[in-house]
C-alpha positions as CSV (number, residue, x, y, z in Angstrom):
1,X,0.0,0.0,0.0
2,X,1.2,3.2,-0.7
3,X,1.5,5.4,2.6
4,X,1.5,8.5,0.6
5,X,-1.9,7.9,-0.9
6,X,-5.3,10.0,0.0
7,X,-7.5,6.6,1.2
8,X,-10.1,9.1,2.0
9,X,-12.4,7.6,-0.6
10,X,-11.3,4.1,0.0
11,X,-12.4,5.1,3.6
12,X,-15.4,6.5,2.2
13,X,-16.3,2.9,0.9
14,X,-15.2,1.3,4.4
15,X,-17.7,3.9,6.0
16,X,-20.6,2.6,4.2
17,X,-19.5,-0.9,4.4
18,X,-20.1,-0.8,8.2
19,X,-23.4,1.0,8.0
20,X,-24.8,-2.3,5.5
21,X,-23.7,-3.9,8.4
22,X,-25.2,-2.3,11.0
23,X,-28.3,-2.1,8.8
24,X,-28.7,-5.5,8.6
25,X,-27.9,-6.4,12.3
26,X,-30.3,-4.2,13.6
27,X,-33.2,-4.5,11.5
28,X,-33.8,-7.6,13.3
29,X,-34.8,-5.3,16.0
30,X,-36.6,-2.9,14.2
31,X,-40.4,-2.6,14.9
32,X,-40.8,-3.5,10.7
33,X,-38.5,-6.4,11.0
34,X,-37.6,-6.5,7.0
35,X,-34.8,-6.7,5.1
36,X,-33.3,-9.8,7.3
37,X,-34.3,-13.7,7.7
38,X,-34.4,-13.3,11.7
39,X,-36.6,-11.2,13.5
40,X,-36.4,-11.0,17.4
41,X,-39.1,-10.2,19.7
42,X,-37.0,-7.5,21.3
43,X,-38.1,-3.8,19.1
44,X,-36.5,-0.5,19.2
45,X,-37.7,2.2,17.0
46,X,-35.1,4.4,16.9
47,X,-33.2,1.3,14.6
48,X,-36.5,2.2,12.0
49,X,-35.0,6.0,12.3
50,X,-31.8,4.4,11.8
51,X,-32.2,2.4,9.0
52,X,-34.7,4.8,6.7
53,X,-31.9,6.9,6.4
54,X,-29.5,4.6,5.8
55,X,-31.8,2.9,3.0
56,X,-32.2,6.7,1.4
57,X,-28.5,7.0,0.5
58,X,-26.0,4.6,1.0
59,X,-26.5,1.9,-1.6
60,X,-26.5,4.9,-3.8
61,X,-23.3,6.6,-2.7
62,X,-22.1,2.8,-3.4
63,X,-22.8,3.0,-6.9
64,X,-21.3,6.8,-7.3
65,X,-18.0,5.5,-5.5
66,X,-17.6,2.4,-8.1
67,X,-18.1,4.7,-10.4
68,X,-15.4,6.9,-10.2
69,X,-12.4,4.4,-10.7
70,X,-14.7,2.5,-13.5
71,X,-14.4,4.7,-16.7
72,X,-10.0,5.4,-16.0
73,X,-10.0,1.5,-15.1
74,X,-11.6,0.5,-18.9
75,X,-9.7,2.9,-20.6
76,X,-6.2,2.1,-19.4
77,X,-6.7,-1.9,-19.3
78,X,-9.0,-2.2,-22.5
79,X,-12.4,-4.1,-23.0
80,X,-11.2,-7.6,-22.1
81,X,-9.2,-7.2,-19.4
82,X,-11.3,-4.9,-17.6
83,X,-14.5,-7.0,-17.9
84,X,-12.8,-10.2,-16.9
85,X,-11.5,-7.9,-13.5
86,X,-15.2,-7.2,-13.2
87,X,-16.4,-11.0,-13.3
88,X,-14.0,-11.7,-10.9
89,X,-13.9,-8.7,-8.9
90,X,-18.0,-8.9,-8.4
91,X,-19.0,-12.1,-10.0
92,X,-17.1,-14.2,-8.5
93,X,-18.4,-13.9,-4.9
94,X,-21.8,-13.2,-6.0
95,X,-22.0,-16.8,-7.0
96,X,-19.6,-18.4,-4.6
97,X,-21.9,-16.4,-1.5
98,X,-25.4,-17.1,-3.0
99,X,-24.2,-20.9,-3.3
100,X,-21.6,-21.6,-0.1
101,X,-21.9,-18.6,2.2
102,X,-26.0,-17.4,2.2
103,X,-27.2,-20.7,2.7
104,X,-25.4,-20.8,6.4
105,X,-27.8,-18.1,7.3
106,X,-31.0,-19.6,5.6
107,X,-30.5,-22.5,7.7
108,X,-30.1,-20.5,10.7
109,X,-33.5,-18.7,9.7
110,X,-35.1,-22.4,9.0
111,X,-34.5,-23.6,12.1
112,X,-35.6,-20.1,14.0
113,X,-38.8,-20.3,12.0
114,X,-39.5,-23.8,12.4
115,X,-38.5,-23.6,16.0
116,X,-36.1,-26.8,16.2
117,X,-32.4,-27.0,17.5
118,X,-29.0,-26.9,15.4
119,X,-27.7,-30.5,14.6
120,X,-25.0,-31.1,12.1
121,X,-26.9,-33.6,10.3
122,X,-30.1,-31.2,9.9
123,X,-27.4,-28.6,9.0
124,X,-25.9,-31.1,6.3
125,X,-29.2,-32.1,4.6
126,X,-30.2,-28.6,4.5
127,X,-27.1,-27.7,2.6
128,X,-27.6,-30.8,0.0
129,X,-31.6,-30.0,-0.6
130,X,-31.0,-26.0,-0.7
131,X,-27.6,-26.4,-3.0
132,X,-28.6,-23.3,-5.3
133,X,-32.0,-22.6,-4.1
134,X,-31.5,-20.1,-1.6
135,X,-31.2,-16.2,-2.5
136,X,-28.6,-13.9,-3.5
137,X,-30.4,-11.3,-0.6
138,X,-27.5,-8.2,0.3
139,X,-24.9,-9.7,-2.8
140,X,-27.6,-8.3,-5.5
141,X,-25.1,-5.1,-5.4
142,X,-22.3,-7.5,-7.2
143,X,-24.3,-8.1,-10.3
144,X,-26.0,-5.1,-10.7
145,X,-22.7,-3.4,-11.0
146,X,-21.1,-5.9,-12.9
147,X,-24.2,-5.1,-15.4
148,X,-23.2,-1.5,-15.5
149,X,-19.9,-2.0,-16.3
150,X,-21.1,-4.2,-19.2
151,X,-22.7,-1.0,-20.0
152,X,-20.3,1.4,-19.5
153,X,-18.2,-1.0,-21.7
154,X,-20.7,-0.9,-24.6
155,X,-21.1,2.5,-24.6
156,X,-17.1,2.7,-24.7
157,X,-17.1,0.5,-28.1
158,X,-20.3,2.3,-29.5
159,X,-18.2,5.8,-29.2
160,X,-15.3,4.0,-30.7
161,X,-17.2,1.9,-33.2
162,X,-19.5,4.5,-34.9
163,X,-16.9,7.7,-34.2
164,X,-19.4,9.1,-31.6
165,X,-18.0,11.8,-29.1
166,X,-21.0,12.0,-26.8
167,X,-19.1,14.3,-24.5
168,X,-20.0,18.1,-23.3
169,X,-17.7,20.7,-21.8
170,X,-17.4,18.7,-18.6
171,X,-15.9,21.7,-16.9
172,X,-19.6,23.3,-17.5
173,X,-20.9,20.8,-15.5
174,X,-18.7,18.8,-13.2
175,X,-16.6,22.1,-11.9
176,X,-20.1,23.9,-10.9
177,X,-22.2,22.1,-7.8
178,X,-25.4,23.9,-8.6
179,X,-25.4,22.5,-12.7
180,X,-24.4,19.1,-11.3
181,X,-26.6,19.1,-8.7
182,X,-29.9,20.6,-10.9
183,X,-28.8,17.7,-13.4
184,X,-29.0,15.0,-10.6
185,X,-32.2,16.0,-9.2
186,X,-34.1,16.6,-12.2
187,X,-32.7,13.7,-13.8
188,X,-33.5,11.5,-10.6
189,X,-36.9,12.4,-10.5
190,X,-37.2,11.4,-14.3
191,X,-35.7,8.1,-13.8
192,X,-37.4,7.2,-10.3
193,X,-41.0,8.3,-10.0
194,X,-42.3,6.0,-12.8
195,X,-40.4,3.3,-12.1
196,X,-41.3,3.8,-8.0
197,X,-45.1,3.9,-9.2
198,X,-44.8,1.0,-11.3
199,X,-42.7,-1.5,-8.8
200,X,-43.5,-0.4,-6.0
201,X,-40.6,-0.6,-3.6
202,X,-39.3,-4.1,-2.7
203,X,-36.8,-6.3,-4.2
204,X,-37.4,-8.8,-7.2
205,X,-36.3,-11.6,-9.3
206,X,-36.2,-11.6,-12.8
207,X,-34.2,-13.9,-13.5
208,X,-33.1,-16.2,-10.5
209,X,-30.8,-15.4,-8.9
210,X,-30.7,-11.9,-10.2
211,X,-32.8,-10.0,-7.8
212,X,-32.9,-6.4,-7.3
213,X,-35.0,-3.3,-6.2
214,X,-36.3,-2.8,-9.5
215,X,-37.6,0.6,-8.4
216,X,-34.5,2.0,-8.2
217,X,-32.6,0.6,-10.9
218,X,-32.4,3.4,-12.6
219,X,-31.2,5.6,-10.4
220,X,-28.4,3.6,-9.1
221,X,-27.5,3.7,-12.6
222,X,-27.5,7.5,-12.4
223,X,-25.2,7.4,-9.4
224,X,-22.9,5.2,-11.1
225,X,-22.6,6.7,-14.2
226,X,-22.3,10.7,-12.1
227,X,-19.2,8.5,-10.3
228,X,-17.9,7.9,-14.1
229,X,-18.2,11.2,-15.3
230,X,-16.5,12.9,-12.0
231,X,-14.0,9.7,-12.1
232,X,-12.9,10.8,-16.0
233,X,-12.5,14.3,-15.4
234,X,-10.7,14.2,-12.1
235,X,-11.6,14.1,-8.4
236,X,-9.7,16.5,-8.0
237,X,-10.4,18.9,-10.2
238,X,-14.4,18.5,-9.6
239,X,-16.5,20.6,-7.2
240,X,-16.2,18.2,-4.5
241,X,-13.0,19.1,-4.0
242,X,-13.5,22.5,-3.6
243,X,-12.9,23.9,0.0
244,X,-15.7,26.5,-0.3
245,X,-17.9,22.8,-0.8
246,X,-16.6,20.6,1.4
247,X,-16.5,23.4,3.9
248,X,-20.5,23.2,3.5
249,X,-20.5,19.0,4.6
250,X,-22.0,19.9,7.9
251,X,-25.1,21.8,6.1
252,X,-25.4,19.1,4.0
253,X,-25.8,16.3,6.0
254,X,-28.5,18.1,8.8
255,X,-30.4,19.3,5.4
256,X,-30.6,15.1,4.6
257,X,-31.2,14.8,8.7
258,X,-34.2,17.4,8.2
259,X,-35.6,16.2,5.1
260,X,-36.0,12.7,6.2
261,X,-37.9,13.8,9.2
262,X,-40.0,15.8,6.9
263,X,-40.0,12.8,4.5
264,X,-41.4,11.1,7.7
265,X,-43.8,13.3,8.6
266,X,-45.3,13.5,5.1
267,X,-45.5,9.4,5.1
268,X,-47.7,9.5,8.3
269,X,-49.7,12.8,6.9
270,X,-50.6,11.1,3.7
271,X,-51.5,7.9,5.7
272,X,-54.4,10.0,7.2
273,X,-56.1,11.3,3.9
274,X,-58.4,9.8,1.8
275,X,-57.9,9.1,-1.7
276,X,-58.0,12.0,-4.0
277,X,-55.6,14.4,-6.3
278,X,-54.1,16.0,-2.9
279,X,-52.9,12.8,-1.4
280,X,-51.2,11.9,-4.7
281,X,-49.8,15.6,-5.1
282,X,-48.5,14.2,-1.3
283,X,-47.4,11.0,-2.2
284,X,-45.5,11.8,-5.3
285,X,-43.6,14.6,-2.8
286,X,-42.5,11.7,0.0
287,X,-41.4,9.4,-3.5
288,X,-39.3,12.6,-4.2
289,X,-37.4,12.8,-0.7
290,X,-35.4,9.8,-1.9
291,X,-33.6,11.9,-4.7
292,X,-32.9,14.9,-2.3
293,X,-31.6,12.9,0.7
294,X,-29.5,10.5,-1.3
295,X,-27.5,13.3,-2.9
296,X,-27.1,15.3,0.0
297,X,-25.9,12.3,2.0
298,X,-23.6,11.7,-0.6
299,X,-22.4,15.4,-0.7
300,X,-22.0,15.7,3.3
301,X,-20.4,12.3,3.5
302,X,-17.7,12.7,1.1
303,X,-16.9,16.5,1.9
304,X,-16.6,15.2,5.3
305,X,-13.8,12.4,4.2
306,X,-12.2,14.1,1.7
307,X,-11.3,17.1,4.7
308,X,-11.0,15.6,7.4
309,X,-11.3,11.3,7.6
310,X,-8.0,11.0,5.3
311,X,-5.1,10.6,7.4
312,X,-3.5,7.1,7.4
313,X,-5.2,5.6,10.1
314,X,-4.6,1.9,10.8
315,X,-8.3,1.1,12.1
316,X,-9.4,3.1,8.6
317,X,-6.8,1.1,6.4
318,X,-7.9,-2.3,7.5
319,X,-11.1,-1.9,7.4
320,X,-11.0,-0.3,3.5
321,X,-8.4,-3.2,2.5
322,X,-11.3,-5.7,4.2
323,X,-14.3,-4.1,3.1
324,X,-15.4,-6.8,0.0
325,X,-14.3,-9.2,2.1
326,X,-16.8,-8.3,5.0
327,X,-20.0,-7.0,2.8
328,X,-19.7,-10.7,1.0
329,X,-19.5,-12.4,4.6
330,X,-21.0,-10.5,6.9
331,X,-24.8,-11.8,6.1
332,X,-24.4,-15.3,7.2
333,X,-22.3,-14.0,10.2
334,X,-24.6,-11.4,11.5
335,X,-28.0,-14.2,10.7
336,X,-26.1,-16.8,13.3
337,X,-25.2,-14.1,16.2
338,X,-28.9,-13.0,15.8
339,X,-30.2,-16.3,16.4
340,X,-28.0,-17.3,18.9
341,X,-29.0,-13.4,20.5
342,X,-32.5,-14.1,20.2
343,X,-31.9,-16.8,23.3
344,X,-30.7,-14.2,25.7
345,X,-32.6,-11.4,27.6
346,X,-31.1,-8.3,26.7
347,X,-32.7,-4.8,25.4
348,X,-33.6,-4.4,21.8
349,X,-30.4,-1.4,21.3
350,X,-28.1,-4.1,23.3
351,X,-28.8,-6.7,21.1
352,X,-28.3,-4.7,18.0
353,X,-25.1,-2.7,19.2
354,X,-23.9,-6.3,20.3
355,X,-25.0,-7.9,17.2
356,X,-23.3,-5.5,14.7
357,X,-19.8,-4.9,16.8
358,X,-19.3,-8.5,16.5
359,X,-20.3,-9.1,13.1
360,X,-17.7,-6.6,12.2
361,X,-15.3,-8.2,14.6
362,X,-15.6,-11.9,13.4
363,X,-16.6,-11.0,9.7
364,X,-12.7,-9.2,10.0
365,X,-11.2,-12.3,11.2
366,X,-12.9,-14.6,9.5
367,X,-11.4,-12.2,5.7
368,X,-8.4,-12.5,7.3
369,X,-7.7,-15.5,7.6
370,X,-9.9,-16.7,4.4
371,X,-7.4,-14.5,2.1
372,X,-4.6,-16.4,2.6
373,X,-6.2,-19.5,1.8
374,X,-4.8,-19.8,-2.0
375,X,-7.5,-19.2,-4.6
376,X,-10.3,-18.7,-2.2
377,X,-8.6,-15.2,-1.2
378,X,-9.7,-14.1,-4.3
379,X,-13.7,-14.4,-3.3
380,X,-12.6,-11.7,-0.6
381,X,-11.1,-9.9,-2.3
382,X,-7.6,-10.6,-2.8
383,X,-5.5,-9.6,-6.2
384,X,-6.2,-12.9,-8.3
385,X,-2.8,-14.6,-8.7
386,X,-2.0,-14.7,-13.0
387,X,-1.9,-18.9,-12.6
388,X,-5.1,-19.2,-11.5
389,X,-7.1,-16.1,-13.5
390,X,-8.4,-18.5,-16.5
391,X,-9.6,-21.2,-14.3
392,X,-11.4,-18.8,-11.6
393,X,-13.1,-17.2,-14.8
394,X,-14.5,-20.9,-15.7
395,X,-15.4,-21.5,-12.1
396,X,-17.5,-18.4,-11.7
397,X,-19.4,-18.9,-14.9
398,X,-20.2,-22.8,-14.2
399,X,-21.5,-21.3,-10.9
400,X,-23.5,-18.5,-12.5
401,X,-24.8,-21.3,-14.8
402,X,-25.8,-23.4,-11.3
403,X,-27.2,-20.9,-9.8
404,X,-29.5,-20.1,-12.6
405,X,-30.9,-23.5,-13.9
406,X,-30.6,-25.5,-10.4
């Protein structure tokens, strides 16, 4: 690693690797209860608080951040290379977790439902019935962004292929926060209402295993490809680098604070009325707030680590170098401590503080010690040794292929 390198966006990524985690380990707690396979009778609603913020911008600042390596990355290692980095990179533990790693935390939720005991036998049959049947769940971010870079790669070959320049004056836009920002929001909106209307909100599977939140789709995309477009003109030389912005991260982030209690207050407003033009005029504005909060999360966030949360910080580095490792693990980990949690009498914020502290802890340990573990480190992100690159491709696409028709 180089010492002399600014890790405040790898840090960035860390950041919101431990909020996935913390969302998932504490929505078991929540008074909703979604989003995980265990629920425990224990409820806090401040986790609800919690986690409808979280679910308004972070899977979103997740797609910007990809995004802004992606477009430099294609460019400099060419069509092939880059895409088989991506299958590997994303696809890879997409279909070695959905196959090997989720199903630990299905079983853990089979026998929670069905209200029997652990056995290594009943743990072994499960396994051997299940073998490709259980869900993707939290990995759907793999695949979805292995489909954008697809895309980003075929728009790459379009440009080149039919002498296209699609391009603007970047500087126009990317250099001015209040173009970029008018272009995000209006261009949000656009891409989110109708689909929000039309799907609704949850997740779904087109094609098994592929599930995602189809609502959003598009605006993830829109995240991904504003990462691209910052990413190929510079960081550095974009507005959220300015000091006179990032100065501003504080405003930002209680401006996303106050519009998701007004986002909050509108829900339970519209919930009162009866059906008419004014509760759609309502309910069209509370479908907006998702656009607004999302951005300016992103914009306080990253001000916030780009000025301050940059130093080399040995907590920080471990944590960024272990973050793929720990979002592809952390599921199966966080479904077994919340089972074994749901047995002990403890508050509803102990249980979730407890529950996502050591998912963090033993997700870190278990990365550690599963990159070093030839081949497999790969999963978790290790650099793919040159030997083994062909035959990891194969693997991944024979366990796509399982995955699909099992």
């Amino acid at each position: 690693m180089n010492v002399n390198r600014d890790r405040s966006i790898d840090y960035f990524r860390a950041f919101l690797m431990l909020l996935v985690v913390w969302h998932h380990a504490t929505l078991a707690y929540s008074i909703t209860g979604s989003g995980v396979l265990i629920t425990d009778s224990d409820k806090f609603a401040g986790f609800v608080l919690i986690a409808l913020y979280n679910d308004s911008f972070f899977m979103f600042s997740f797609f910007f951040v990809s995004g802004l390596f992606s477009y430099k990355a294609l460019l400099k290692k060419g069509a092939v290379e880059y895409l088989e980095e991506r299958l590997l990179r994303l696809m890879l533990p997409f279909a070695f977790g959905t196959l090997f790693i989720n199903p630990v935390a299905h079983y853990f939720s089979f026998i929670k439902r069905e209200n029997t005991v652990f056995s290594m036998t009943g743990y072994i049959r499960y396994l051997v019935e299940n073998f490709g049947r259980t869900e993707a769940n939290h990995l759907w971010f793999l695949w979805v962004l292995f489909l954008f870079s697809i895309i980003l790669v075929l728009y790459e070959r379009s440009k080149r292929l039919m002498n296209l320049d699609f391009r603007v004056n970047q500087e126009k836009y990317v250099a001015n926060a209040y173009r970029f920002t008018i272009i995000m929001l209006a261009a949000g909106l656009i891409l989110f209402l109708p689909l929000r209307n039309i799907a609704e909100g949850g997740f779904a599977t087109l094609i098994k295993p592929f599930n995602m939140q189809v609502s959003r789709i598009l605006l993830y995309f829109l995240y991904f490809a504003a990462g691209n477009v910052i990413g190929m003109y510079g960081m550095k030389n974009s507005f959220l680098y300015h000091d006179k912005f990032r100065n501003k991260w504080w405003i930002f982030l209680l401006l996303s604070f106050g519009f998701t209690g007004l986002n909050i207050v509108i829900h339970v407003f519209g919930e009162t009325m009866s059906d008419g033009l004014f509760k759609s005029i309502v309910l069209i504005v509370e479908q907006s707030m998702i656009v607004v909060i999302s951005l300016l999360s992103l914009y306080g966030f990253m001000s916030l680590f780009t000025s301050y949360i940059k130093g080399n910080s040995i907590i920080m580095n471990v944590l960024a170098d272990e973050a793929m490792g720990i979002y592809v693990i952390h599921y199966a980990v966080v479904t077994v401590i919340q089972y074994v949690v749901s047995f002990v009498v403890f508050s509803a914020i102990a249980k979730g503080v407890f529950s996502a502290s050591v998912t963090i802890i033993i997700s870190l340990v278990l990365v550690k010690l599963l990159k070093k573990v030839p081949v497999i480190g790969t999963i978790f992100g290790k650099a793919c040794e040159p030997a083994y690159r062909k035959a990891l491709i194969v693997m991944t696409l024979i366990m796509v292929f399982l995955l699909m028709y099992l």
